[in-house]
N, CA, C and O atoms as a GROMACS GRO file, in nm:
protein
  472
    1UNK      N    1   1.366  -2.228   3.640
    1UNK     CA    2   1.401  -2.312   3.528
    1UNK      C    3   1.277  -2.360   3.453
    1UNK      O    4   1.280  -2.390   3.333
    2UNK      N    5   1.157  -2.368   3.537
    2UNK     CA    6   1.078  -2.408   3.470
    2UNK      C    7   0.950  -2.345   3.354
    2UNK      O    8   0.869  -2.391   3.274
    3UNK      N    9   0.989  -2.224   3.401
    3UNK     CA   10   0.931  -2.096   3.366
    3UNK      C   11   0.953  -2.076   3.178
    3UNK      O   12   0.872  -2.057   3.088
    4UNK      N   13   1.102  -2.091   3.182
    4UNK     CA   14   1.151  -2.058   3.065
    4UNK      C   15   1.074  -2.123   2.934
    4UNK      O   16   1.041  -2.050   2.841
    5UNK      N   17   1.038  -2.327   2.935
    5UNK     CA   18   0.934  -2.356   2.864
    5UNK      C   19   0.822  -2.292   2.841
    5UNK      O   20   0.785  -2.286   2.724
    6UNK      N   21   0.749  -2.235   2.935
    6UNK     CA   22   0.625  -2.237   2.946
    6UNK      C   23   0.625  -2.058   2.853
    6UNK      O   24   0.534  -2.008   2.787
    7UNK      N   25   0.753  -2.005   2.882
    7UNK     CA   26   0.739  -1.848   2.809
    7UNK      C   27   0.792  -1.897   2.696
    7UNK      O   28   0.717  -1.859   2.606
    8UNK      N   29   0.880  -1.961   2.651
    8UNK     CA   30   0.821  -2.018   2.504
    8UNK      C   31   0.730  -2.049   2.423
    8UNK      O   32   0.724  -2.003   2.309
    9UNK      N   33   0.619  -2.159   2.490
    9UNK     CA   34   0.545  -2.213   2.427
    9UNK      C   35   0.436  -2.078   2.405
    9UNK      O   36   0.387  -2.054   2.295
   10UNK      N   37   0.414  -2.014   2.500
   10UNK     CA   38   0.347  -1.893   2.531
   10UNK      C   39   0.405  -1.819   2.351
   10UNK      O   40   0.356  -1.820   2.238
   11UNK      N   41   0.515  -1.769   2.405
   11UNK     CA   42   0.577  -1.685   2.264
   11UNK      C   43   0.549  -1.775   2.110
   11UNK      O   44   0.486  -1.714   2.024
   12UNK      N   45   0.595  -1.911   2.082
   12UNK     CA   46   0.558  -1.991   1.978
   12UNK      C   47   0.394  -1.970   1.937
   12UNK      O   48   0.363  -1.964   1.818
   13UNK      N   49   0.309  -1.961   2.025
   13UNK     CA   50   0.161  -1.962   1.996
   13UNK      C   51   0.170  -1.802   1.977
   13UNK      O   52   0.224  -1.777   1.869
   14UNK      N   53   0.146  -1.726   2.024
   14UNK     CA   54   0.175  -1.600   2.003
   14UNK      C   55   0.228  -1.571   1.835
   14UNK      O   56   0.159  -1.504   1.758
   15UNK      N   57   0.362  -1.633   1.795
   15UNK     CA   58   0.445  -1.594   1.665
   15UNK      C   59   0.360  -1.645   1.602
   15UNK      O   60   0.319  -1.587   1.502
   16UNK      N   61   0.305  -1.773   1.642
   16UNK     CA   62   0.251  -1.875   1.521
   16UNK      C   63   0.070  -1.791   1.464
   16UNK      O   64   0.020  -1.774   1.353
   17UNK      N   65   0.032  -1.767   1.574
   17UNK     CA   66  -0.113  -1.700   1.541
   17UNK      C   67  -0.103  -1.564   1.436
   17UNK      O   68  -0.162  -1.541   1.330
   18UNK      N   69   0.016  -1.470   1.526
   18UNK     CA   70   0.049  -1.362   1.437
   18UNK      C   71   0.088  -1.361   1.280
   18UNK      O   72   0.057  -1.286   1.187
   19UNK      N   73   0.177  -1.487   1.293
   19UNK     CA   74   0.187  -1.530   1.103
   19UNK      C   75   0.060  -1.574   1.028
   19UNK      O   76   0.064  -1.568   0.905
   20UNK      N   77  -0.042  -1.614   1.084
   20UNK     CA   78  -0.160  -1.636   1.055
   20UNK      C   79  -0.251  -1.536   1.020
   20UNK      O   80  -0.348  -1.544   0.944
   21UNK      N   81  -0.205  -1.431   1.091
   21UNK     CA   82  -0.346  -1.299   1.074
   21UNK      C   83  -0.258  -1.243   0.988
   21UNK      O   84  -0.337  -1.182   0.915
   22UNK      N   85  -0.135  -1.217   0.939
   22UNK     CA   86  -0.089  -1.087   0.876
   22UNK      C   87  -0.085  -1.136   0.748
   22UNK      O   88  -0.111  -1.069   0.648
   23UNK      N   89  -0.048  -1.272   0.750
   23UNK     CA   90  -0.048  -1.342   0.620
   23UNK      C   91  -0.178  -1.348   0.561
   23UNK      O   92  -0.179  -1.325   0.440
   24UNK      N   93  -0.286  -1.371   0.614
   24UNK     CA   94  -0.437  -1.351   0.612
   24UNK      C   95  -0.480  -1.252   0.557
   24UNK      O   96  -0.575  -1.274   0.481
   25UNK      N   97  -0.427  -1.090   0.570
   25UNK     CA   98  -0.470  -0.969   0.601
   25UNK      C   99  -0.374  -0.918   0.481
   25UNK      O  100  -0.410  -0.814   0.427
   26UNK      N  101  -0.255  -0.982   0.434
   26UNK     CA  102  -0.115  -0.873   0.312
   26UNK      C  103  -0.179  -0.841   0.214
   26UNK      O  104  -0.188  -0.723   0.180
   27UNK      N  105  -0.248  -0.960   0.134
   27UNK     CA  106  -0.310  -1.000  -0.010
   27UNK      C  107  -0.370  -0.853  -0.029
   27UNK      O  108  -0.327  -0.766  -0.105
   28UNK      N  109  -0.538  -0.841   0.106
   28UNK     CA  110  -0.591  -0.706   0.098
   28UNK      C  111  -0.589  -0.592   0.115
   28UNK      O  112  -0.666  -0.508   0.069
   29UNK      N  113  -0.439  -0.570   0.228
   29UNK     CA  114  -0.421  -0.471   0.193
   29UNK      C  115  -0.328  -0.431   0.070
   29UNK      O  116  -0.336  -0.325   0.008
   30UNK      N  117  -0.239  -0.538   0.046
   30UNK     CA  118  -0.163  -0.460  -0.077
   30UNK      C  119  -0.264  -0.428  -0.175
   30UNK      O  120  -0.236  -0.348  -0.264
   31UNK      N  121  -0.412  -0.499  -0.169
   31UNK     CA  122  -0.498  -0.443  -0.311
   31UNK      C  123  -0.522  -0.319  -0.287
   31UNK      O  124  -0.496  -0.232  -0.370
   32UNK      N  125  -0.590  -0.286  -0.138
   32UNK     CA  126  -0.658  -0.170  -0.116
   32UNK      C  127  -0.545  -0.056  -0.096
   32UNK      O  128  -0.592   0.057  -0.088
   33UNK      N  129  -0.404  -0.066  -0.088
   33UNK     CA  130  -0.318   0.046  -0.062
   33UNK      C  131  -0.284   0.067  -0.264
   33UNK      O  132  -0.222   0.170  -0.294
   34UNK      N  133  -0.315  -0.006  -0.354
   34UNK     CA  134  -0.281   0.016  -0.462
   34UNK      C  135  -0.408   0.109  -0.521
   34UNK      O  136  -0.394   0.211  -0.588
   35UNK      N  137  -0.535   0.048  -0.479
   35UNK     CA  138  -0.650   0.134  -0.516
   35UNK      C  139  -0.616   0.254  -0.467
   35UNK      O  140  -0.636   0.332  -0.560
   36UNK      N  141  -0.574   0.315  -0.372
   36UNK     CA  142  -0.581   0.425  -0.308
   36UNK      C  143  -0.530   0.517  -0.394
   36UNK      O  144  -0.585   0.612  -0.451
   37UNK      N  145  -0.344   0.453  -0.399
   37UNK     CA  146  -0.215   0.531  -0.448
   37UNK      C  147  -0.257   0.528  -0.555
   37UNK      O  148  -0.286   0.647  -0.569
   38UNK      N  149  -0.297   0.459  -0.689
   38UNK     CA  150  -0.275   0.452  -0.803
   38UNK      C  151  -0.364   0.563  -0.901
   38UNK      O  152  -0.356   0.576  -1.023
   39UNK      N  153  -0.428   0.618  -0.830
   39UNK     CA  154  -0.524   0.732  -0.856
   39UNK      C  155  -0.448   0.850  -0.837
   39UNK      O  156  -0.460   0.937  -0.924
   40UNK      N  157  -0.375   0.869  -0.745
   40UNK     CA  158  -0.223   0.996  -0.728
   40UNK      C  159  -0.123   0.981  -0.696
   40UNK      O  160  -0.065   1.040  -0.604
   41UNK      N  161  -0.064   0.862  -0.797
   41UNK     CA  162   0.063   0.862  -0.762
   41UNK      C  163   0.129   0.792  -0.826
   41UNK      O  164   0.100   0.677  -0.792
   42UNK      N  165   0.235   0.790  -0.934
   42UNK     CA  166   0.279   0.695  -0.974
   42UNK      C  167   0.407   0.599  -0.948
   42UNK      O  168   0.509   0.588  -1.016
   43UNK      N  169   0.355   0.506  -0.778
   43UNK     CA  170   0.413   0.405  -0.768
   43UNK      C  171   0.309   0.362  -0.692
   43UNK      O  172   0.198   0.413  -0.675
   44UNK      N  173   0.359   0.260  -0.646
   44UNK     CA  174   0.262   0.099  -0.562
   44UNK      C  175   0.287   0.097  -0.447
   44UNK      O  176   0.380   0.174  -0.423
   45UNK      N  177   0.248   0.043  -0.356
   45UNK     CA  178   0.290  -0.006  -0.206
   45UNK      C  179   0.256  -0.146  -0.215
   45UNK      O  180   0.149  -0.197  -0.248
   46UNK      N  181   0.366  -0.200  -0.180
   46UNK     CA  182   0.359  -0.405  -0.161
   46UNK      C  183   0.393  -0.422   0.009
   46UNK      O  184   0.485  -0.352   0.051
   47UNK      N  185   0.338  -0.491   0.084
   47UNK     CA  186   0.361  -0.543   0.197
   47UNK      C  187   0.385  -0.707   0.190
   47UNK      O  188   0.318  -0.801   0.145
   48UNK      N  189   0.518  -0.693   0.259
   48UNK     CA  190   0.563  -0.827   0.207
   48UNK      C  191   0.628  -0.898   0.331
   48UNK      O  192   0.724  -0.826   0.360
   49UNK      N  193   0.622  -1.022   0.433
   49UNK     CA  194   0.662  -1.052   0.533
   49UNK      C  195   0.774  -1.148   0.473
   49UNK      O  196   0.784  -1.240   0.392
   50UNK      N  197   0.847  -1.080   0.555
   50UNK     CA  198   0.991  -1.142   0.521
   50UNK      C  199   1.030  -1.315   0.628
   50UNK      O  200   0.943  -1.394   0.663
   51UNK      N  201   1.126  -1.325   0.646
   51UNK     CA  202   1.182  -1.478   0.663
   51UNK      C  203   1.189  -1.482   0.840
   51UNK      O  204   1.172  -1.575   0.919
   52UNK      N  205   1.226  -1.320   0.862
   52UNK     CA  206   1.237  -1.320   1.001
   52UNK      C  207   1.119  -1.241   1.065
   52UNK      O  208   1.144  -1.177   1.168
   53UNK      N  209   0.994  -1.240   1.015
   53UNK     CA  210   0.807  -1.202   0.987
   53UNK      C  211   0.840  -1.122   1.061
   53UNK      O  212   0.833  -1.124   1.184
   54UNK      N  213   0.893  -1.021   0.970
   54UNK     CA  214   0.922  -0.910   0.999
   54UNK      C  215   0.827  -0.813   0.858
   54UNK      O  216   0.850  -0.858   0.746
   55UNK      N  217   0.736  -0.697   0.862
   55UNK     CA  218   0.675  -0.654   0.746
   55UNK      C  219   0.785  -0.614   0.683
   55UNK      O  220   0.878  -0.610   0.763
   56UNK      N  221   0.822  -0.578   0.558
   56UNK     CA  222   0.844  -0.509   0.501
   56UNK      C  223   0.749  -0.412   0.367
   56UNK      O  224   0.677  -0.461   0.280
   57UNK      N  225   0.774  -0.293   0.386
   57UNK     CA  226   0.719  -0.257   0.250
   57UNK      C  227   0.798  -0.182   0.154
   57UNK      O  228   0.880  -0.093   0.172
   58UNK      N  229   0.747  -0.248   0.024
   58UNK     CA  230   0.792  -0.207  -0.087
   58UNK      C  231   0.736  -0.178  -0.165
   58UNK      O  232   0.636  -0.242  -0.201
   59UNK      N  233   0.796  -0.025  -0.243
   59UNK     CA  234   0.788   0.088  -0.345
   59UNK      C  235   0.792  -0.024  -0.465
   59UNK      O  236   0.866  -0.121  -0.454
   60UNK      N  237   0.696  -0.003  -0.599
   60UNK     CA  238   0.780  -0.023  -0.685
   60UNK      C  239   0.723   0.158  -0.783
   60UNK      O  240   0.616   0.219  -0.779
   61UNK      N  241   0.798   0.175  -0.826
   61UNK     CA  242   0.763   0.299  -0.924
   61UNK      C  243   0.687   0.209  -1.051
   61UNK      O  244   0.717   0.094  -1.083
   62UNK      N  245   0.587   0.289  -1.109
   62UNK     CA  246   0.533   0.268  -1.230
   62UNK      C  247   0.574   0.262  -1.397
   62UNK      O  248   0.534   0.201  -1.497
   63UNK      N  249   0.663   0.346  -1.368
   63UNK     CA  250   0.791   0.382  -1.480
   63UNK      C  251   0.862   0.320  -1.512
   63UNK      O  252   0.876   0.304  -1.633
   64UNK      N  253   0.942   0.256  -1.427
   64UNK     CA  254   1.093   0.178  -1.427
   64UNK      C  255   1.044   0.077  -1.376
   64UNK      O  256   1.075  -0.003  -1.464
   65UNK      N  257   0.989   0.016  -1.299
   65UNK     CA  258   0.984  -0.128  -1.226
   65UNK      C  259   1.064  -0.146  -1.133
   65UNK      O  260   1.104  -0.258  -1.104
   66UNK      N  261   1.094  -0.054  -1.080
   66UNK     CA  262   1.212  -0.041  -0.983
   66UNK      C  263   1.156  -0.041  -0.821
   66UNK      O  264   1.102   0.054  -0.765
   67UNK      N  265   1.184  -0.172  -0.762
   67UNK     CA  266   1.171  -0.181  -0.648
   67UNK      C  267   1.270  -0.124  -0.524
   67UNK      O  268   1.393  -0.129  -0.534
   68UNK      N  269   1.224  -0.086  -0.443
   68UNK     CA  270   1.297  -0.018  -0.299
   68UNK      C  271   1.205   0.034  -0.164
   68UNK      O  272   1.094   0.087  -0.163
   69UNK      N  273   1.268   0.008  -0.082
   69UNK     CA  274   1.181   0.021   0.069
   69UNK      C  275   1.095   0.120   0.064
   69UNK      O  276   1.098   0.179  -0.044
   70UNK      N  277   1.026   0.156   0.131
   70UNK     CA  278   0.902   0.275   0.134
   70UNK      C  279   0.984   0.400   0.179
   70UNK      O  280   0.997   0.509   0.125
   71UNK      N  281   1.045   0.343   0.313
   71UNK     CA  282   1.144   0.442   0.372
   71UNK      C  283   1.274   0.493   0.303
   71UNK      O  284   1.339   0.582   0.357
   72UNK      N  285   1.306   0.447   0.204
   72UNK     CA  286   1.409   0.539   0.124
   72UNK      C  287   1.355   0.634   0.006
   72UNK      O  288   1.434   0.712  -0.046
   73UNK      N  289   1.245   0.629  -0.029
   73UNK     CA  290   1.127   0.733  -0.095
   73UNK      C  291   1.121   0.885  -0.051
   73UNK      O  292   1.140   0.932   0.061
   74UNK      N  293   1.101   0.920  -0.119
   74UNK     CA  294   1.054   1.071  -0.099
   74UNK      C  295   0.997   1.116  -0.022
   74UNK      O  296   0.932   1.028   0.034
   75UNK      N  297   0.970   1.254   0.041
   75UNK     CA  298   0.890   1.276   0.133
   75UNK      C  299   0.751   1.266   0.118
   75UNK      O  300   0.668   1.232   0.203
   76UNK      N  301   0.728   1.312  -0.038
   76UNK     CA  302   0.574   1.280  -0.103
   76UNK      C  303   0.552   1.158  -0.092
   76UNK      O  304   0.447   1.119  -0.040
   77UNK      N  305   0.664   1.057  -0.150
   77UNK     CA  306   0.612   0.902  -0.140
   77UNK      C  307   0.570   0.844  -0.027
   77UNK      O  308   0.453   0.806  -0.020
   78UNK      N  309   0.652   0.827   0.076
   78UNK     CA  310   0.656   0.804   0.261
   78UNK      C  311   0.559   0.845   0.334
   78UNK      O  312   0.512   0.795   0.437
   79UNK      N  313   0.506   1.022   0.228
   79UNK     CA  314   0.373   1.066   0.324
   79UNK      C  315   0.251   1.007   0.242
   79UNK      O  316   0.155   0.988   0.317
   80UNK      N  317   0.231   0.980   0.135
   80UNK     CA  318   0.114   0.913   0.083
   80UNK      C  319   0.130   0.746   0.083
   80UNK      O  320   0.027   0.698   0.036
   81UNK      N  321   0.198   0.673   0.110
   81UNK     CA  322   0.183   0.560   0.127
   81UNK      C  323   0.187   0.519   0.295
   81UNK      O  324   0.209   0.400   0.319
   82UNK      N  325   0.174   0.588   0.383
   82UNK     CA  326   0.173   0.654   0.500
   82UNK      C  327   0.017   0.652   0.551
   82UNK      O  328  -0.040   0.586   0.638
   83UNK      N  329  -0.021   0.739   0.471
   83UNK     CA  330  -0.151   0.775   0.472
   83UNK      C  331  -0.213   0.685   0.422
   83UNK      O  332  -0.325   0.703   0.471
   84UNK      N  333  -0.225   0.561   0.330
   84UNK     CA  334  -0.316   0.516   0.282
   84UNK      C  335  -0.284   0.408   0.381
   84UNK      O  336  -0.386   0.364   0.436
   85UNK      N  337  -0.157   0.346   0.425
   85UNK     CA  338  -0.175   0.264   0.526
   85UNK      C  339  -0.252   0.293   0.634
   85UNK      O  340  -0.310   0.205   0.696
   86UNK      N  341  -0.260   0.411   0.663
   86UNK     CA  342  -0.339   0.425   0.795
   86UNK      C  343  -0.452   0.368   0.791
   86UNK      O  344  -0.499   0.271   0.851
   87UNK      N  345  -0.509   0.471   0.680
   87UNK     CA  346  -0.694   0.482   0.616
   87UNK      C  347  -0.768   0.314   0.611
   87UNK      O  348  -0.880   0.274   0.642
   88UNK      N  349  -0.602   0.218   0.540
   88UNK     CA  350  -0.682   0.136   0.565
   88UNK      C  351  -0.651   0.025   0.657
   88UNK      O  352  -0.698  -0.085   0.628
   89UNK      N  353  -0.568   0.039   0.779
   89UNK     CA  354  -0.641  -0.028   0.914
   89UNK      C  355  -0.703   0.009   1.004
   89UNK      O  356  -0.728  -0.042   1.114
   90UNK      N  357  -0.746   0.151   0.936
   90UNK     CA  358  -0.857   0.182   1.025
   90UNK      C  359  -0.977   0.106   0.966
   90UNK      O  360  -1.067   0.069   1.042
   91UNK      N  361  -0.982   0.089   0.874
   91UNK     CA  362  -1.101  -0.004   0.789
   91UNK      C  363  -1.088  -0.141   0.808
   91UNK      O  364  -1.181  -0.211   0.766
   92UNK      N  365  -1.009  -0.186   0.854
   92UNK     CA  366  -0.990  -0.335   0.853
   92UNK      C  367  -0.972  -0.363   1.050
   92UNK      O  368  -0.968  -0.484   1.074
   93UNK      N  369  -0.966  -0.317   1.118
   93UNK     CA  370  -0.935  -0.321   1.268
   93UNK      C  371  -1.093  -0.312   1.319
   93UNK      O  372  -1.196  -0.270   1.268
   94UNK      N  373  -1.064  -0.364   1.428
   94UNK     CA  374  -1.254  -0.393   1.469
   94UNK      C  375  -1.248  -0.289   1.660
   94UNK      O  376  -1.286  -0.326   1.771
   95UNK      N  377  -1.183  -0.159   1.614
   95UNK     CA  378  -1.163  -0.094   1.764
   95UNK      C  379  -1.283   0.004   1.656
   95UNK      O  380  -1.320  -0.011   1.539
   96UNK      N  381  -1.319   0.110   1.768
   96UNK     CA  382  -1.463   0.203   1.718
   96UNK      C  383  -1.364   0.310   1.654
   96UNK      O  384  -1.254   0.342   1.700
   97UNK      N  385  -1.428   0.362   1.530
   97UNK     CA  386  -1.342   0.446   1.432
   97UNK      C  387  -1.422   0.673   1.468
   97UNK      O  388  -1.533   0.726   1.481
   98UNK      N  389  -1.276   0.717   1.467
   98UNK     CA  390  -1.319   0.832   1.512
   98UNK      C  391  -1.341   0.888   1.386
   98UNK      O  392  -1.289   0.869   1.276
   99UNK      N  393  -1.443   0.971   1.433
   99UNK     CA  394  -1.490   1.094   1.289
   99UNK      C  395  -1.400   1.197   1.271
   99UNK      O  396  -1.431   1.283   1.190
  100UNK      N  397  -1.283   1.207   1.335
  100UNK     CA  398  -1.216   1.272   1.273
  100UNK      C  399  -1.028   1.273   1.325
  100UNK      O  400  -0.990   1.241   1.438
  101UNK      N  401  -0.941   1.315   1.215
  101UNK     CA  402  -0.826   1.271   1.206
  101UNK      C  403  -0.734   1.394   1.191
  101UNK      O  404  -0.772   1.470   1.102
  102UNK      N  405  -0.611   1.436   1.262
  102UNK     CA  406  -0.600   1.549   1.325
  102UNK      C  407  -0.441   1.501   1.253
  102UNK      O  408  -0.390   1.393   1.281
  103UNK      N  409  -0.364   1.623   1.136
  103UNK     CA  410  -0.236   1.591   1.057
  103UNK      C  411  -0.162   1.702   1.122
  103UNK      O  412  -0.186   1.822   1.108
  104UNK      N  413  -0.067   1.646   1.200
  104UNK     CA  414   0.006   1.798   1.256
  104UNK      C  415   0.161   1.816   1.147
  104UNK      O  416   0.237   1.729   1.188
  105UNK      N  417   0.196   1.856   1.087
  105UNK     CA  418   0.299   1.896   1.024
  105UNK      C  419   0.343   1.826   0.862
  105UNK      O  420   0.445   1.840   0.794
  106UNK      N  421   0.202   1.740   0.834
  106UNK     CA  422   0.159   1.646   0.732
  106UNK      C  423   0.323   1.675   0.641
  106UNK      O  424   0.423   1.604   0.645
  107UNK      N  425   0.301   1.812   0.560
  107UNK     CA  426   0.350   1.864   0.414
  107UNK      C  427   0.455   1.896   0.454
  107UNK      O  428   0.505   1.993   0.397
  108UNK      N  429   0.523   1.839   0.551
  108UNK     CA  430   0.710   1.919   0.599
  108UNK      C  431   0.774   1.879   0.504
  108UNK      O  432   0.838   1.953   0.430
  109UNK      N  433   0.766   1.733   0.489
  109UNK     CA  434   0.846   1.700   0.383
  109UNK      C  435   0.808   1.636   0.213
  109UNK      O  436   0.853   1.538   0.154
  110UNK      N  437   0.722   1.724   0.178
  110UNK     CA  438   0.629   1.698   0.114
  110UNK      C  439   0.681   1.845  -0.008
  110UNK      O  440   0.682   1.959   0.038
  111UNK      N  441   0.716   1.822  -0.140
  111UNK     CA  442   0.758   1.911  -0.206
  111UNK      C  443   0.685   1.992  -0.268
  111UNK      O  444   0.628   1.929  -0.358
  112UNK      N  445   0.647   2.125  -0.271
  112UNK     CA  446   0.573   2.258  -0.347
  112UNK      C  447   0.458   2.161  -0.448
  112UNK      O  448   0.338   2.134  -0.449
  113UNK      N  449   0.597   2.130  -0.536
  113UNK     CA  450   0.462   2.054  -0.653
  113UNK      C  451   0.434   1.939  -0.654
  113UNK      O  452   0.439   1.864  -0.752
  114UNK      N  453   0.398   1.907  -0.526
  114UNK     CA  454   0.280   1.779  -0.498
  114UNK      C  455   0.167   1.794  -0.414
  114UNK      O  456   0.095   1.700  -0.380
  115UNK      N  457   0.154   1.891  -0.387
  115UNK     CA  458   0.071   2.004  -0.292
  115UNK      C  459  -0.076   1.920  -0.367
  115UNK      O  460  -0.164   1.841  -0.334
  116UNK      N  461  -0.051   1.960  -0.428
  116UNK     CA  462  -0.202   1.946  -0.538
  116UNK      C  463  -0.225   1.763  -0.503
  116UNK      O  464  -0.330   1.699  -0.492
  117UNK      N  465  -0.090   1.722  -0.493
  117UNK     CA  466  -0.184   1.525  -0.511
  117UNK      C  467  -0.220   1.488  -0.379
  117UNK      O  468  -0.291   1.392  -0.351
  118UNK      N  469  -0.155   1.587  -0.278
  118UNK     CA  470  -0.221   1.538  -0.144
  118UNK      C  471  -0.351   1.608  -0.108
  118UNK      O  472  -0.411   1.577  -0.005
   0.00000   0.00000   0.00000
Protein backbone atom coordinates (compact mmCIF):
# COMPACT_ATOMS: atom_id res chain seq x y z
CA UNK A 1 0.00 0.00 0.00
CA UNK A 2 2.65 2.08 0.56
CA UNK A 3 4.49 1.69 -2.51
CA UNK A 4 1.74 3.04 -4.67
CA UNK A 5 2.57 6.94 -3.36
CA UNK A 6 5.95 6.73 -3.72
CA UNK A 7 5.43 5.28 -7.72
CA UNK A 8 3.48 8.26 -8.17
CA UNK A 9 5.43 10.85 -6.94
CA UNK A 10 8.30 9.00 -8.84
CA UNK A 11 5.93 9.13 -12.17
CA UNK A 12 4.66 13.05 -11.37
CA UNK A 13 8.50 14.11 -11.35
CA UNK A 14 9.23 12.05 -14.24
CA UNK A 15 5.84 13.69 -16.38
CA UNK A 16 6.64 16.99 -14.88
CA UNK A 17 10.51 17.13 -16.04
CA UNK A 18 9.50 15.54 -19.45
CA UNK A 19 6.96 18.54 -20.10
CA UNK A 20 9.86 20.68 -19.39
CA UNK A 21 12.42 19.35 -21.93
CA UNK A 22 10.00 18.83 -24.91
CA UNK A 23 8.36 22.04 -24.37
CA UNK A 24 11.97 23.48 -24.19
CA UNK A 25 13.14 21.61 -27.33
CA UNK A 26 9.29 22.09 -29.95
CA UNK A 27 9.99 25.92 -30.74
CA UNK A 28 13.59 24.46 -32.37
CA UNK A 29 12.78 21.88 -33.78
CA UNK A 30 9.70 23.00 -35.55
CA UNK A 31 12.27 25.86 -36.93
CA UNK A 32 14.92 23.43 -37.93
CA UNK A 33 12.36 20.68 -39.49
CA UNK A 34 10.92 23.78 -41.61
CA UNK A 35 14.51 24.83 -42.75
CA UNK A 36 15.08 21.42 -43.90
CA UNK A 37 11.53 20.66 -45.72
CA UNK A 38 11.00 24.02 -47.15
CA UNK A 39 13.85 23.77 -49.62
CA UNK A 40 11.96 20.31 -51.12
CA UNK A 41 8.88 20.32 -50.35
CA UNK A 42 5.93 22.11 -50.32
CA UNK A 43 4.52 21.63 -46.82
CA UNK A 44 5.76 22.23 -43.08
CA UNK A 45 6.17 19.98 -40.15
CA UNK A 46 4.71 21.55 -36.69
CA UNK A 47 5.29 19.54 -33.47
CA UNK A 48 2.77 20.32 -31.20
CA UNK A 49 2.15 18.69 -27.50
CA UNK A 50 -1.18 18.14 -26.97
CA UNK A 51 -3.38 18.21 -23.50
CA UNK A 52 -2.66 14.57 -22.80
CA UNK A 53 1.61 15.52 -23.68
CA UNK A 54 1.24 13.45 -26.01
CA UNK A 55 3.50 14.86 -29.46
CA UNK A 56 1.63 15.37 -32.14
CA UNK A 57 2.74 16.36 -35.61
CA UNK A 58 1.30 18.42 -38.02
CA UNK A 59 1.35 18.81 -41.93
CA UNK A 60 0.30 22.05 -43.02
CA UNK A 61 0.59 22.20 -47.02
CA UNK A 62 1.89 25.50 -48.47
CA UNK A 63 -0.91 25.93 -50.97
CA UNK A 64 -4.08 25.58 -49.13
CA UNK A 65 -3.25 26.07 -45.43
CA UNK A 66 -4.56 22.95 -44.79
CA UNK A 67 -3.64 21.28 -41.68
CA UNK A 68 -3.55 17.29 -40.99
CA UNK A 69 -1.42 14.65 -39.10
CA UNK A 70 1.95 13.74 -40.66
CA UNK A 71 0.68 10.18 -40.70
CA UNK A 72 -2.22 10.64 -43.05
CA UNK A 73 0.31 12.24 -45.80
CA UNK A 74 1.78 10.69 -48.52
CA UNK A 75 4.38 8.36 -48.75
CA UNK A 76 6.75 11.24 -50.04
CA UNK A 77 5.43 13.44 -47.22
CA UNK A 78 5.82 10.74 -44.09
CA UNK A 79 9.24 9.81 -45.73
CA UNK A 80 10.70 13.39 -45.80
CA UNK A 81 9.34 14.72 -42.72
CA UNK A 82 10.62 11.39 -41.28
CA UNK A 83 13.86 12.06 -42.31
CA UNK A 84 14.32 15.49 -41.27
CA UNK A 85 13.04 14.50 -37.85
CA UNK A 86 15.64 12.12 -37.50
CA UNK A 87 18.65 14.41 -38.89
CA UNK A 88 17.60 16.64 -36.39
CA UNK A 89 17.73 14.71 -33.03
CA UNK A 90 20.53 13.46 -33.99
CA UNK A 91 21.78 17.12 -33.78
CA UNK A 92 20.13 18.04 -30.78
CA UNK A 93 20.72 14.59 -28.46
CA UNK A 94 24.06 14.53 -26.58
CA UNK A 95 24.66 10.34 -27.29
CA UNK A 96 28.04 10.11 -29.85
CA UNK A 97 26.74 10.58 -33.54
CA UNK A 98 27.63 7.79 -36.20
CA UNK A 99 29.27 8.68 -39.56
CA UNK A 100 27.06 6.89 -41.20
CA UNK A 101 23.23 6.07 -41.74
CA UNK A 102 22.06 2.87 -43.37
CA UNK A 103 18.05 3.44 -45.43
CA UNK A 104 16.78 -0.03 -46.02
CA UNK A 105 13.66 0.20 -48.29
CA UNK A 106 13.64 4.29 -47.94
CA UNK A 107 11.53 4.89 -51.64
CA UNK A 108 8.76 1.93 -51.14
CA UNK A 109 6.42 4.30 -50.69
CA UNK A 110 7.77 7.12 -52.17
CA UNK A 111 6.23 7.99 -55.82
CA UNK A 112 8.40 7.82 -59.39
CA UNK A 113 8.19 11.65 -59.49
CA UNK A 114 9.66 12.58 -56.29
CA UNK A 115 12.67 10.50 -56.82
CA UNK A 116 14.46 13.64 -57.68
CA UNK A 117 13.39 15.65 -54.13
CA UNK A 118 14.71 12.89 -52.07
Amino acid sequence: MTCAPICFGIYCYYDKSLDRTIAYKIPYINDRLNDLLGDLTDFSVNIQLNDKKELDFVMTENNTGLNKFLYTGSGFERTMGSLALRHILVEINCLPKFNMLFLDEILGKVSHNNYDKV
